[in-house]
Structures are given as C-alpha cells and as structure tokens.
C-alpha positions as YAML, in Angstrom:
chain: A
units: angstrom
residues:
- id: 1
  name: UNK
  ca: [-23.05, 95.32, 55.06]
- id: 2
  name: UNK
  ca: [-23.17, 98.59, 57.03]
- id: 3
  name: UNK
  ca: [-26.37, 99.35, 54.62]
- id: 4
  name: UNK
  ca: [-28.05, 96.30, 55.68]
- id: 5
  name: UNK
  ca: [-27.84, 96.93, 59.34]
- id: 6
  name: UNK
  ca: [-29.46, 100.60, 58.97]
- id: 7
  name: UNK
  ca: [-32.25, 99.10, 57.29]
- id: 8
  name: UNK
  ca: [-32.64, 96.36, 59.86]
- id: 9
  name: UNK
  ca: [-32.52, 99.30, 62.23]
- id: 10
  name: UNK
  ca: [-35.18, 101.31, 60.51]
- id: 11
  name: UNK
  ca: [-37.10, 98.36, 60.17]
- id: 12
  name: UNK
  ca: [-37.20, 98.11, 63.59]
- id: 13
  name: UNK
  ca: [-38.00, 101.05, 64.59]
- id: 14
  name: UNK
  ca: [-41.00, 101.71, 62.28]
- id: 15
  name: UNK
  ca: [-42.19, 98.68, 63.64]
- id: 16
  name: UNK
  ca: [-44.78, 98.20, 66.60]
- id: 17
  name: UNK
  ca: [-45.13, 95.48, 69.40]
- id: 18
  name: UNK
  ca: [-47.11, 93.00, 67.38]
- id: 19
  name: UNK
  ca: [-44.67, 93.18, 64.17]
- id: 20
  name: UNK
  ca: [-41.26, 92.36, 66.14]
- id: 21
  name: UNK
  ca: [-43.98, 89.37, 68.13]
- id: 22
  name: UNK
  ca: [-44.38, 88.41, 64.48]
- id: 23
  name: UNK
  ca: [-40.99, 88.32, 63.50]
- id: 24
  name: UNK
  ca: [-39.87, 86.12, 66.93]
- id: 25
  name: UNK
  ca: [-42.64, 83.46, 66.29]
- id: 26
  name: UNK
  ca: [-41.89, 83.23, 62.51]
- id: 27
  name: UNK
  ca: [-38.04, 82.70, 64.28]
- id: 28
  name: UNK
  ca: [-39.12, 80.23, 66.78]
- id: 29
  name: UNK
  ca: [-40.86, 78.33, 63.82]
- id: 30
  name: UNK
  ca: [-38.07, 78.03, 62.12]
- id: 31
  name: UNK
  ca: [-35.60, 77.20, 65.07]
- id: 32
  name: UNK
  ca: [-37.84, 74.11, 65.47]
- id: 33
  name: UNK
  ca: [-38.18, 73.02, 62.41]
- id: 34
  name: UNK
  ca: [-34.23, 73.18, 62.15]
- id: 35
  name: UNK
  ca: [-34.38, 71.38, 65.48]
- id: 36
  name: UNK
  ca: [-36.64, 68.76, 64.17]
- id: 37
  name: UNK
  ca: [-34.30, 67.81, 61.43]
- id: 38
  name: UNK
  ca: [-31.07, 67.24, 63.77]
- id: 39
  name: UNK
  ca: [-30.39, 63.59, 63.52]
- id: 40
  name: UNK
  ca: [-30.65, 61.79, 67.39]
- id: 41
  name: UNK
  ca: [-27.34, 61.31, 68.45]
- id: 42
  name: UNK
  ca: [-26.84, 65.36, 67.61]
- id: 43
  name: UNK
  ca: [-29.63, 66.39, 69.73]
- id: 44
  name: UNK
  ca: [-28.07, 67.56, 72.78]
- id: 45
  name: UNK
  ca: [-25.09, 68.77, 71.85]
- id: 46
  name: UNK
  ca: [-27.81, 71.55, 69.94]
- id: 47
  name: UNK
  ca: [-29.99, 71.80, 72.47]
- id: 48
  name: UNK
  ca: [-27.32, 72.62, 75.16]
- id: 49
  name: UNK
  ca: [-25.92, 75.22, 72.40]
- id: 50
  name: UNK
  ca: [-29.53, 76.72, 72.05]
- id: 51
  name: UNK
  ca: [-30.12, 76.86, 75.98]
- id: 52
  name: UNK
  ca: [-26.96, 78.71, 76.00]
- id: 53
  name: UNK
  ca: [-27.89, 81.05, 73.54]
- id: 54
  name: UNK
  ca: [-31.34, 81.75, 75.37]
- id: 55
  name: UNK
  ca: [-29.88, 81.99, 78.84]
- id: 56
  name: UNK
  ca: [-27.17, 84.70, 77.66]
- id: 57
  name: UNK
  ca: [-30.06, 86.76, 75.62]
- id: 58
  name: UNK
  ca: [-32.79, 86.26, 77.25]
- id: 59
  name: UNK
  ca: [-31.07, 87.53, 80.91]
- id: 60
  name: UNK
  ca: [-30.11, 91.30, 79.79]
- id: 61
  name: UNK
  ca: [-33.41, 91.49, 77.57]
- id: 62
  name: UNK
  ca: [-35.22, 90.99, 80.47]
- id: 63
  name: UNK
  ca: [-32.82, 92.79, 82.95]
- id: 64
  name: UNK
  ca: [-33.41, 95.80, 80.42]
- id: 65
  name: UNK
  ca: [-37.19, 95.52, 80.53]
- id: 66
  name: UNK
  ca: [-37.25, 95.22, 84.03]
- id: 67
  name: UNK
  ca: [-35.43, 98.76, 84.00]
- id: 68
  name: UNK
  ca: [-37.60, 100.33, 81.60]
- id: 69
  name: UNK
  ca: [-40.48, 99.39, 83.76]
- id: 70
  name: UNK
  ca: [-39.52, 99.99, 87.10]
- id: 71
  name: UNK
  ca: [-38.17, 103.63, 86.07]
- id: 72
  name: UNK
  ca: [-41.58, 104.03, 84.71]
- id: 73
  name: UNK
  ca: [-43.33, 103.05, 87.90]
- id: 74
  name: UNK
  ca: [-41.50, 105.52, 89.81]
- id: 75
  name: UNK
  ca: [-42.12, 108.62, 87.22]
- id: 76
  name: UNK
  ca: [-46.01, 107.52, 88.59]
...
C-alpha cells in the first residue's frame, strides 16, 4: 500500500495545473453519475454526506491557497 501512495505522490508532483484540473473533473463526472443512480428516497441522506465532505475539504484547501497567495503578494 505504502508503494501505491509514493506513486500517487510522484504522480502528483510531475503533474502541472491542467493535469490535477483533469483529474478533479474526470472525479466530479463520476461523483454525479454515482449521484444520478441513488434511488429518491436516498437522495439526501447522500447529498448531506457529500456537502459535508466538500465543506470539510474544500475550507483548508482554500485556507491554504489563500496563504500561498497572500505570502506571495507580500514577497512583491
């Protein structure tokens, strides 16, 4: 397993911008086609479990780009 994740890690990092833009739109896809499929009565029960998932990623990915960003405005 610990192979895998070094590989995933290389992977990343020999990777640019549009690549890793790639790879989150070919997730997306598939998050809403698994979506999609989730019979009606299921439907919010997943979709409160995916908002929670965003909300608790999205926050310190953000938060971190923020950083990045404003450190690099004030090396300017």
């Amino acid at each position: 397993m610990k192979k895998f994740f070094d590989y995933a890690d290389r992977y990343i990092q020999e990777s640019d911008w549009k690549v890793l833009a790639a790879l989150k739109l070919c997730l997306l896809s598939l998050g809403i086609c698994l979506g999609l499929s989730v019979a009606g009565e299921k439907k919010k029960p997943v979709f409160a479990v995916a908002a929670a998932v965003f909300v608790t990623t999205y926050i310190p990915l953000m938060f971190k780009y923020v950083k990045l960003f404003c450190n690099n405005m004030d090396e300017r």
